[in-house]
KOLPATOR-252865 format. One record per residue (C-alpha): residue number from 1; residue in one letter; x, y, z. Coordinates in nm, 3 decimals. Each point is the difference from the previous one (the first is absolute). Layout:
N
[NUM,A,[X,Y,Z]]
...
END
This chain:
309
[1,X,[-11.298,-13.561,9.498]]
[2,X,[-0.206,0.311,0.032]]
[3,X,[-0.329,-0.021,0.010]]
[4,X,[-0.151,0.063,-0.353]]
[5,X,[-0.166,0.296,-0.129]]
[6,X,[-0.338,-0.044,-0.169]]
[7,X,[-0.034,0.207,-0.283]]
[8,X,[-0.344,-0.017,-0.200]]
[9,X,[0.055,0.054,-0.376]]
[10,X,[-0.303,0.040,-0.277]]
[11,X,[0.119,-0.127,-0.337]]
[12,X,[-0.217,0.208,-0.219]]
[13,X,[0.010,0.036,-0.342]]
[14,X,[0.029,0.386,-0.046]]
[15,X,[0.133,0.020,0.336]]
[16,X,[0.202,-0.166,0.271]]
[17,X,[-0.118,0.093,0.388]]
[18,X,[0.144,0.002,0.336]]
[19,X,[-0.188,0.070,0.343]]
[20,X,[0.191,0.372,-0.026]]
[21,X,[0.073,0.003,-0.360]]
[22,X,[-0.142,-0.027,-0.392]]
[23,X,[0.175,0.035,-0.305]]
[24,X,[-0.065,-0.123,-0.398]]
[25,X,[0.156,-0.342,-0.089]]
[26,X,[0.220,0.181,-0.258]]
[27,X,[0.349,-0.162,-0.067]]
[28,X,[0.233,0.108,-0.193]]
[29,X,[0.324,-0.235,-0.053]]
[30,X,[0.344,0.166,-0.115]]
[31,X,[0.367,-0.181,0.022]]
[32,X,[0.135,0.300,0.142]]
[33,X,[-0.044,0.226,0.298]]
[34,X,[-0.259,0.266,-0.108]]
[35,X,[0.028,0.387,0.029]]
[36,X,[-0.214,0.010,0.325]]
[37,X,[-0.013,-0.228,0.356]]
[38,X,[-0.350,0.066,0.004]]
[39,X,[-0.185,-0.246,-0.035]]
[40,X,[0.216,-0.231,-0.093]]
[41,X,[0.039,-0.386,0.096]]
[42,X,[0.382,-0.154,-0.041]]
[43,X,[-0.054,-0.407,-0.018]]
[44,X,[0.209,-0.250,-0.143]]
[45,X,[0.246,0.237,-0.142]]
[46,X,[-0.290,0.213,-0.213]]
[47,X,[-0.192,0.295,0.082]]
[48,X,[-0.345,0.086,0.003]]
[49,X,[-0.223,0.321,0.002]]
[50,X,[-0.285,-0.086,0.164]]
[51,X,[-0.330,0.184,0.007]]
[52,X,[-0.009,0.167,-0.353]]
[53,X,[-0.305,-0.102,-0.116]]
[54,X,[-0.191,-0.306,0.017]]
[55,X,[0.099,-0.339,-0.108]]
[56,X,[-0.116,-0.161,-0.344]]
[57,X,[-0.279,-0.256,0.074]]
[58,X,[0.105,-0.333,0.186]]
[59,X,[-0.282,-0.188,0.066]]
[60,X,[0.225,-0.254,0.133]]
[61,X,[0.210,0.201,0.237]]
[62,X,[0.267,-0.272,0.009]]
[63,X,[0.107,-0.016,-0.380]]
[64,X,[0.298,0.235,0.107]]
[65,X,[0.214,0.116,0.316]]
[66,X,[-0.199,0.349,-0.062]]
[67,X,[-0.206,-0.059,0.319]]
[68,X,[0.270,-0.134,0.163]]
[69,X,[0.212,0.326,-0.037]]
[70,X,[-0.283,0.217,0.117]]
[71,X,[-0.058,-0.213,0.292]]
[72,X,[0.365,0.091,0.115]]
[73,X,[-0.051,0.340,-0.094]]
[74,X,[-0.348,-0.024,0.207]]
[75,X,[0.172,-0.114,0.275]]
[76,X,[0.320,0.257,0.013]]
[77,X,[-0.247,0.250,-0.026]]
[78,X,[-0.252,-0.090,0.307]]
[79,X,[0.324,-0.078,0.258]]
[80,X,[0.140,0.320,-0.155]]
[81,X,[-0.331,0.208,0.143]]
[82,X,[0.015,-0.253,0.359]]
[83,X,[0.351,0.131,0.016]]
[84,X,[0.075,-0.359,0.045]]
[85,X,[0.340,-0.186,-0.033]]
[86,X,[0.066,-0.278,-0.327]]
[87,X,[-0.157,-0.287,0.212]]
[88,X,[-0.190,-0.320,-0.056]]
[89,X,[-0.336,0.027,-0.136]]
[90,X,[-0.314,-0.197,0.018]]
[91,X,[-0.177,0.106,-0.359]]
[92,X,[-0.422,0.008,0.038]]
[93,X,[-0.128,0.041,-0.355]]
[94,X,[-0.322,-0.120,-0.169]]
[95,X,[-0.139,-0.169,-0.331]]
[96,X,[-0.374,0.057,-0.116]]
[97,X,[-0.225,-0.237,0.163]]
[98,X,[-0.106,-0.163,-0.409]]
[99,X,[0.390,-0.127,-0.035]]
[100,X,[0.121,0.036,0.399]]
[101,X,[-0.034,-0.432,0.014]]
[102,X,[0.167,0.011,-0.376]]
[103,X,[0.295,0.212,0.049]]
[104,X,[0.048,-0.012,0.363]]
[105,X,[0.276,-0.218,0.020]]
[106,X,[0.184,0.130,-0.282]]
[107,X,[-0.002,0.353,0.061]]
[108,X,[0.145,-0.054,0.374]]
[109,X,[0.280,-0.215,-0.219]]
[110,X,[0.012,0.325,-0.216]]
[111,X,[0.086,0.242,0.316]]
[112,X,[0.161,-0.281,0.251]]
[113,X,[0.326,-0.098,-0.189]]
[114,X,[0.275,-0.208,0.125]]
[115,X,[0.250,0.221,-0.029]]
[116,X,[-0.008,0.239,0.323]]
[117,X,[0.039,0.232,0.086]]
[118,X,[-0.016,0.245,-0.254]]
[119,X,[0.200,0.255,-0.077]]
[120,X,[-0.083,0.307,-0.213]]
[121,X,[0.009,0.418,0.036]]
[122,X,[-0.305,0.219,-0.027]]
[123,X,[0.091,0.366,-0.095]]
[124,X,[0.364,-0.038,0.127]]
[125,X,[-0.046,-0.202,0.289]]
[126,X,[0.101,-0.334,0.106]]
[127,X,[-0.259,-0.272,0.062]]
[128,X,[0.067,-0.375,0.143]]
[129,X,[-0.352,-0.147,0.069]]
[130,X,[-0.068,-0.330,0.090]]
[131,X,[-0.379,-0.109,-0.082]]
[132,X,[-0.087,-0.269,0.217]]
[133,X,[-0.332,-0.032,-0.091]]
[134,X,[-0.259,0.057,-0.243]]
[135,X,[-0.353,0.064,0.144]]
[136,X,[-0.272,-0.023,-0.295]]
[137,X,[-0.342,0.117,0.055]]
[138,X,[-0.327,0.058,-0.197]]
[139,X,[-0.005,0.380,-0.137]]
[140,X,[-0.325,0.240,0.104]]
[141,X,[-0.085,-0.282,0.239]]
[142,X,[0.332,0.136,0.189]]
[143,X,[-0.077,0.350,-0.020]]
[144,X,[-0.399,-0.044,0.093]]
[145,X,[0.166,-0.137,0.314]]
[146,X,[0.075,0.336,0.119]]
[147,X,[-0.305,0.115,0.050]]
[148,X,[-0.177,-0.107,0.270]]
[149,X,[-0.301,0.162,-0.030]]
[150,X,[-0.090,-0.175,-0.344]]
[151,X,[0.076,-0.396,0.123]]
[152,X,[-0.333,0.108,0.222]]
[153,X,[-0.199,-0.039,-0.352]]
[154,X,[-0.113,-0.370,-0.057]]
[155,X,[0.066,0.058,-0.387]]
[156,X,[0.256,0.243,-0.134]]
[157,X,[0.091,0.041,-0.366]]
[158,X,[0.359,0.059,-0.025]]
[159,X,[0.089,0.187,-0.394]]
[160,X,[0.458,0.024,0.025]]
[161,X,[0.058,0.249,-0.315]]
[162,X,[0.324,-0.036,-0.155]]
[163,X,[0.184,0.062,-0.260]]
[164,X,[-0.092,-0.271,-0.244]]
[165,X,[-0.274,-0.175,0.217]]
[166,X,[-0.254,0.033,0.231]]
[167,X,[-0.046,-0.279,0.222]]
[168,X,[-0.357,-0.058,0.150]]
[169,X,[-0.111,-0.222,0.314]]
[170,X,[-0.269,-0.017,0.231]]
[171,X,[0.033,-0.059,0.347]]
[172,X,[-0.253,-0.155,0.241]]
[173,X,[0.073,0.016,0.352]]
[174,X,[0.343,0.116,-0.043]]
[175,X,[0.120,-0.291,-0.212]]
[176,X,[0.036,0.063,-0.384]]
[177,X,[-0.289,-0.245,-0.200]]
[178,X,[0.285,-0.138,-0.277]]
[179,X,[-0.282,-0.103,-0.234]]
[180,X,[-0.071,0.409,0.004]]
[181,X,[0.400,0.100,-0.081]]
[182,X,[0.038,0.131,-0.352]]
[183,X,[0.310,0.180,-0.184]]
[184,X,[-0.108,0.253,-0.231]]
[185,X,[0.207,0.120,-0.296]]
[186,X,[-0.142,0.356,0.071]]
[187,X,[0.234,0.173,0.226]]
[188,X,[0.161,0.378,-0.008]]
[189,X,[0.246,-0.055,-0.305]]
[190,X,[-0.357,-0.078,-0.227]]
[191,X,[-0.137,0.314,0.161]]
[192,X,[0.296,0.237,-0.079]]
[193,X,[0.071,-0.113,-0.345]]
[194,X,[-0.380,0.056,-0.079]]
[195,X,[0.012,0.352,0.138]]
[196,X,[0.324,0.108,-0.191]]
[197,X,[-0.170,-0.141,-0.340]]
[198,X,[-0.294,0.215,0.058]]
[199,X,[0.240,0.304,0.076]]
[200,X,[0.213,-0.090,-0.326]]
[201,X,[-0.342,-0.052,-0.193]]
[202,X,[-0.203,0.355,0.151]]
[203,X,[0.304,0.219,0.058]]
[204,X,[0.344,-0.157,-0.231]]
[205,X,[0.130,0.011,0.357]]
[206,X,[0.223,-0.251,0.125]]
[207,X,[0.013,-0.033,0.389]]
[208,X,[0.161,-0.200,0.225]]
[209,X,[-0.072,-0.284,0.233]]
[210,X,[0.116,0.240,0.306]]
[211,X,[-0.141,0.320,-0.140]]
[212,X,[-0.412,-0.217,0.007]]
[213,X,[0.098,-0.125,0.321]]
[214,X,[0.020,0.332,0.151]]
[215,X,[-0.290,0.135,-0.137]]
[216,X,[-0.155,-0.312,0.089]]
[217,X,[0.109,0.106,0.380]]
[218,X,[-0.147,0.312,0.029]]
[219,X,[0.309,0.195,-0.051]]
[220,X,[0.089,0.320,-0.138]]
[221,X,[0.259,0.020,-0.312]]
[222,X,[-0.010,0.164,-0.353]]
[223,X,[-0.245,-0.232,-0.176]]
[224,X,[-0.280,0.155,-0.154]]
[225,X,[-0.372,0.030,0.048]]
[226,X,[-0.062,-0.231,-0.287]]
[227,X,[0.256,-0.272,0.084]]
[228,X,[-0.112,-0.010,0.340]]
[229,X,[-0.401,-0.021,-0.098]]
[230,X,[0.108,-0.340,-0.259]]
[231,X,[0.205,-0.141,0.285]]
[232,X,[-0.321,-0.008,0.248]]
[233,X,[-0.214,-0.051,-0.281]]
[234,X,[0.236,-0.319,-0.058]]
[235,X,[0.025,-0.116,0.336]]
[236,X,[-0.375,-0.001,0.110]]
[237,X,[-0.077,-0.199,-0.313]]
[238,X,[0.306,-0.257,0.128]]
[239,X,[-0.158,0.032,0.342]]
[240,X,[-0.315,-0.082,-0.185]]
[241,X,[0.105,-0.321,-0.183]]
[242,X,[0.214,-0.118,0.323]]
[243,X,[-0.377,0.032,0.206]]
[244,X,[-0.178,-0.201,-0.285]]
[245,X,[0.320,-0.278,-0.032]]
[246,X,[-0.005,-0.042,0.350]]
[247,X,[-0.398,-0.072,-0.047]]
[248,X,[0.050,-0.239,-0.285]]
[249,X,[0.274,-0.189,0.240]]
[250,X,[-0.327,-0.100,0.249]]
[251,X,[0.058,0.277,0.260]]
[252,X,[-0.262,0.232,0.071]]
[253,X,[0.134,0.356,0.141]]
[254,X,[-0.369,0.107,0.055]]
[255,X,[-0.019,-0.264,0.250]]
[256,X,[0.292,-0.029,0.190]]
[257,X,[0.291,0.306,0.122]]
[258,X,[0.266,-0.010,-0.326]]
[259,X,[0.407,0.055,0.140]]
[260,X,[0.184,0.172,-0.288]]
[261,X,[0.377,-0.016,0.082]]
[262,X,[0.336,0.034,-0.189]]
[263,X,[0.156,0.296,-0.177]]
[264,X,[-0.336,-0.008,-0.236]]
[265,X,[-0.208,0.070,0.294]]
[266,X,[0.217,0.310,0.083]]
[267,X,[-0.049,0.118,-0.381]]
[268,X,[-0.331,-0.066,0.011]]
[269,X,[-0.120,0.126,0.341]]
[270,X,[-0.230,0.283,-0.143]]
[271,X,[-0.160,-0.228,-0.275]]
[272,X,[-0.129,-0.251,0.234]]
[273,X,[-0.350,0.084,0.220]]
[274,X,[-0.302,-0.132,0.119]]
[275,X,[-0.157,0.175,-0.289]]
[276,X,[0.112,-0.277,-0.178]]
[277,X,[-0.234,-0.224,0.155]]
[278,X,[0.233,-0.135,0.247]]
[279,X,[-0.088,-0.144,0.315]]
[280,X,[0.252,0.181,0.195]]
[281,X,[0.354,0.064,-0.220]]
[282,X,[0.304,-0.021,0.254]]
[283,X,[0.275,0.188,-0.191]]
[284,X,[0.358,-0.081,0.194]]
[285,X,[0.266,0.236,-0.212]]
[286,X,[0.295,-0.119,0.210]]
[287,X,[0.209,-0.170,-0.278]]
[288,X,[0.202,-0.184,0.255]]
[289,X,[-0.287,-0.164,0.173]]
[290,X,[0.127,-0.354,-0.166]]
[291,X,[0.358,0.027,0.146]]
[292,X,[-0.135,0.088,0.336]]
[293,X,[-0.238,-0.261,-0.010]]
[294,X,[0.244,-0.238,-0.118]]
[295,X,[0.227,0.115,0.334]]
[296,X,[-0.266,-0.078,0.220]]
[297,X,[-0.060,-0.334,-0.131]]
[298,X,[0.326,-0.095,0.052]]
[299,X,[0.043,0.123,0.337]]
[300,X,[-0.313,-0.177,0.061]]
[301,X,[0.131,-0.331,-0.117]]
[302,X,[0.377,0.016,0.168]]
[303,X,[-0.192,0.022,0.339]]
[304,X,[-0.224,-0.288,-0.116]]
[305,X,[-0.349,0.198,-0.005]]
[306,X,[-0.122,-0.110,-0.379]]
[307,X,[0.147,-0.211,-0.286]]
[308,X,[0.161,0.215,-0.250]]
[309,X,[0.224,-0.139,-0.315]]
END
């Protein structure tokens, strides 16, 4: 057989990531074939539009074959940017470290089935993919491992913003302290509904997830002064209660540099300083940084260099 392919997938909850790619964990189910390829997953004799907004809350990711979908359309969409061939794959994803001993075996059962390999078509085109194996590691630790120049620290706190939770550790000497690791119900979606009340409340406006996003980036578009002053307003007061929760949860950001990672990080990039009182705030934007942490992990552990899941 040929060798597999490891592909790193982050199950998030507002949105699925690749080591090339991120999209929202929208699915939409219909019996028949859709007006559009784009975007669309064909399984099982259904078809799916993936990506149009962001799934309902699953707290348990595993309820329904929603993750599993997106995983497929995760993975059609990374060897689809490698320009690689349908092939086997070796799958590296990751679980917070608060449920990773909990759910660890049944999640790989969720994405490892018996019946292989799997065949499917991602806007049009054909897919048979075997997954051989199912690599599971601990999220933000995965992503911290990237970056050299922080594992020099002998106590790191590591703050992975989501979309539903923010999951907090502490490392010491490059090993995450599990008596530290938290999971916060305080992630993105809490921030964005908050702002888009305000908005309704100040201005009868009704905005959209994507539209606060991109004001939240920085970028230009047609929302007004006003919108835009309630959206910062909003999100420095977030930033604000995510400092002071992160306090409560016995880790002290005055004392020790704070990692913020995960698609809130990249939101929040300009709301988080060392005005805050912060010992030294590490901001890494690159959404992906899971996934490719995940990949490395389980290239690490095929050649025998660490244990892995």
């Amino acid at each position: 057989m040929t060798e597999a392919i490891t592909i790193g997938v982050d199950h998030g909850y507002a949105a699925m990531k690749t080591v090339h790619c991120a999209f929202p964990t929208g699915l939409v189910g219909y019996d028949h074939e859709p007006y559009t390829q784009q975007s669309v997953l064909e399984y099982g004799g259904k078809y799916y539009v993936v990506g149009s907004g962001r799934q309902p809350l699953q707290k348990d990711k595993m309820v329904t074959e929603d993750y599993y979908l997106l995983t497929l359309a995760a993975i059609a969409k990374e060897l689809a940017h490698r320009g690689a061939e349908p092939t086997a794959v070796h799958l590296a994803a990751g679980l917070p470290l608060t449920s990773f001993g909990r759910d660890k075996r049944k999640f790989r059962e969720y994405l490892l089935r018996d019946s292989q390999p799997v065949s499917f078509r991602y806007e049009g085109i054909a897919y048979t993919v075997t997954i051989t194996e199912v690599s599971l590691f601990p999220q933000g630790y995965a992503a911290v491992l990237t970056q050299s120049e922080l594992l020099d620290e002998p106590s790191v706190i590591v703050a992975d913003i989501g979309g539903w939770t923010v999951d907090l550790m502490r490392l010491d000497n490059r090993i995450p302290n599990a008596t530290t690791c938290r999971s916060l119900e305080l992630g993105m979606i809490r921030c964005l509904d908050e702002i888009a009340e305000q908005i309704r409340r100040t201005l009868g406006l009704s905005m959209t997830a994507a539209q606060i996003e991109s004001c939240l980036r920085g970028e230009s578009g047609s929302t007004g002064e006003q919108a835009r002053e309630i959206i910062h307003r909003e999100a420095g007061a977030y930033t604000r209660r995510l400092l002071s929760a992160i306090t409560e949860s016995g880790l002290d950001a005055r004392a020790m540099p704070a990692v913020f990672l995960g698609g809130g990080a990249a939101l929040l990039k300009r709301h988080v300083s060392a005005t805050d009182g912060l010992c030294r705030p590490v901001i890494l934007d690159d959404v992906c940084l899971n996934a490719k942490g995940y990949e490395r992990l389980a290239g690490q552990l095929s050649r025998g260099v660490t244990g892995g899941g």
